[in-house]
N, C-alpha and C positions, 0 to 999 in steps of 0.2 A: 096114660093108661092105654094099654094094649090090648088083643083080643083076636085066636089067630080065625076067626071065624066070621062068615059076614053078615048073619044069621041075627048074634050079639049086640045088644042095643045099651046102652049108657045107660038109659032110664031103668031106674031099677027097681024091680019086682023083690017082693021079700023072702023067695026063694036064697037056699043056702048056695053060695057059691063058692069057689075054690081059689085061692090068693094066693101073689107070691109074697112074701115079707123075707127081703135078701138080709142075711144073716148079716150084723155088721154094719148095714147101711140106716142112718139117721133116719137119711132120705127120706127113703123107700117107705119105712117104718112110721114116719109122720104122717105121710101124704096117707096110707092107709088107714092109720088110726082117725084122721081127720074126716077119712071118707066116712067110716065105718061108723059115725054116731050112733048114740043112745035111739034114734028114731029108726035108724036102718040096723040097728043091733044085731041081726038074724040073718044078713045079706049076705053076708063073708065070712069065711071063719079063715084063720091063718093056715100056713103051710108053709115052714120057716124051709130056705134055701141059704147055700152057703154062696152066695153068688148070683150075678146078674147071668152068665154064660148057663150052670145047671137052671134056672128058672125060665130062662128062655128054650132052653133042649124041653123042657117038661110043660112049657105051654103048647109047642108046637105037636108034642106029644099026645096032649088031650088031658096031662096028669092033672093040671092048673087051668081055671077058667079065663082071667083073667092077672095083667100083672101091674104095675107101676113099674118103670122102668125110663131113663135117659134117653133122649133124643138119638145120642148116639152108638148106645145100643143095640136101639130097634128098626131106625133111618132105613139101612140096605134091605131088612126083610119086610120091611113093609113095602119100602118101593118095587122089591121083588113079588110082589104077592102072596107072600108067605106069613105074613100079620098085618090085622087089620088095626091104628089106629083109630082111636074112639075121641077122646079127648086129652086135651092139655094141662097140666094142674094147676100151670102161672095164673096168676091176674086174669093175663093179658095173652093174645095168640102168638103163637111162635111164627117166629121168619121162617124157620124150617119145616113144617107145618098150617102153613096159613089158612087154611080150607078150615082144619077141625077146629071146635067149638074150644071153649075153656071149662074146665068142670063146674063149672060156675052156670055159665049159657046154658049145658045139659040136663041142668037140671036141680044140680046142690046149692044153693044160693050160700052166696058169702065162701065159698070155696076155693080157697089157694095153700100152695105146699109149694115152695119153690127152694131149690138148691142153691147155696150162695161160699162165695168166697171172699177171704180178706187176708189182706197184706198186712202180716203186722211184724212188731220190730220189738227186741227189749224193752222193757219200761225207761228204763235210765237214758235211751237212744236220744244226744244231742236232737232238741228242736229243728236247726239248721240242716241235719241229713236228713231227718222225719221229712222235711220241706223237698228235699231232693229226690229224696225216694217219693213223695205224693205226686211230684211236679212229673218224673222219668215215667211212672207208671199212668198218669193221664195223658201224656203224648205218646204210648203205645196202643194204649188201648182205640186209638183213632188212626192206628195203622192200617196198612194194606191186611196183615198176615192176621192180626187179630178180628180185622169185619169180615175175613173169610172163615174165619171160626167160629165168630157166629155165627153164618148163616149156615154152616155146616152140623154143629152141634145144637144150635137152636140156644144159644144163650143171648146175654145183653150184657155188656161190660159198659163196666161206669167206672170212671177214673173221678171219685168224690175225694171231697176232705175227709181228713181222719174223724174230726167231731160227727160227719154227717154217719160214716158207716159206728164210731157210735152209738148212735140214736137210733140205727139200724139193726143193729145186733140188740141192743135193750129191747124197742119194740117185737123183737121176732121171740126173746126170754120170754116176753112178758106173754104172748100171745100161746107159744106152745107151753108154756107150764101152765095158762086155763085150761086148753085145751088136754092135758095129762092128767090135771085132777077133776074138769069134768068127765072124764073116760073112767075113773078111781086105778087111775094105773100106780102101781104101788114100786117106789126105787127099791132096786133091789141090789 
């Protein structure tokens, strides 16, 4: 979460304020729905962007209060002086950010929204390559070029078994469709 002012405090007052929710992006769209509970209902009201690049022109602008937005996104103009990070959405602190809090620490207890990736393969994909391709991709992810990515982008790569990111994708289903139908968000 972003904020290009230094003024801007995490703790949030039930005043209405101005969001960005990037058109397209899961992400973005969770993390905010997540913030935005039934108890802070009145805090945010959306302001769909088609994009991370127009939502960062329009915070810095003053159009938007606040955004969610990628480490890497936002990294250069915050170390620029030009946006002020506030918090983190992970768990856990970023490498890339170690200072700010987690949205969690600031104040929203039980609060996380994190962006995740996975390597997957046809269904029918021989055992035997599945094992190749798990094995290739945990010996990169303990690269040179990969731990400069994270520390650059503020991620955390984990070269897991297939069962584990499994179990990992189910509990994340299971967690945001509570969270979709405690919000009463309706598929559309």
């Amino acid at each position: 979460m972003i904020d290009p002012t230094p003024a801007t405090e995490l703790a949030m007052s039930y005043q209405l304020m101005s969001y960005q929710l990037i058109e397209f992006s899961v992400e973005a769209g969770v993390a905010t729905i997540a913030f935005n509970r039934p108890e802070r209902r009145n805090a945010m009201s959306d302001d769909m962007r088609a994009g991370a690049a127009p939502a960062i022109s329009d915070l810095l602008g003053g159009q938007i209060d606040v955004m969610f937005t990628t480490v890497a996104s936002a990294a250069s103009l915050v170390a620029a002086g030009q946006l002020r990070a506030l918090a983190v959405t992970s768990a856990e602190r970023s490498a890339a950010f170690p200072q700010l809090p987690t949205v969690a620490e600031a104040g929203v207890p039980g609060y996380a929204a994190e962006s995740w990736y996975g390597l997957y393969a046809p269904a029918k994909t021989p055992a035997p390559v599945i094992a190749r391709l798990n094995q290739a991709v945990a010996k990169a992810v303990q690269s040179g070029a990969f731990k400069q990515l994270e520390a650059n982008e503020g991620l955390i790569m984990v070269g897991s078994a297939p069962e584990q990111l499994d179990r990992y994708v189910g509990q994340e289903e299971d967690r945001w469709r509570k969270l979709v139908k405690d919000a009463n968000i309706e598929v559309q």
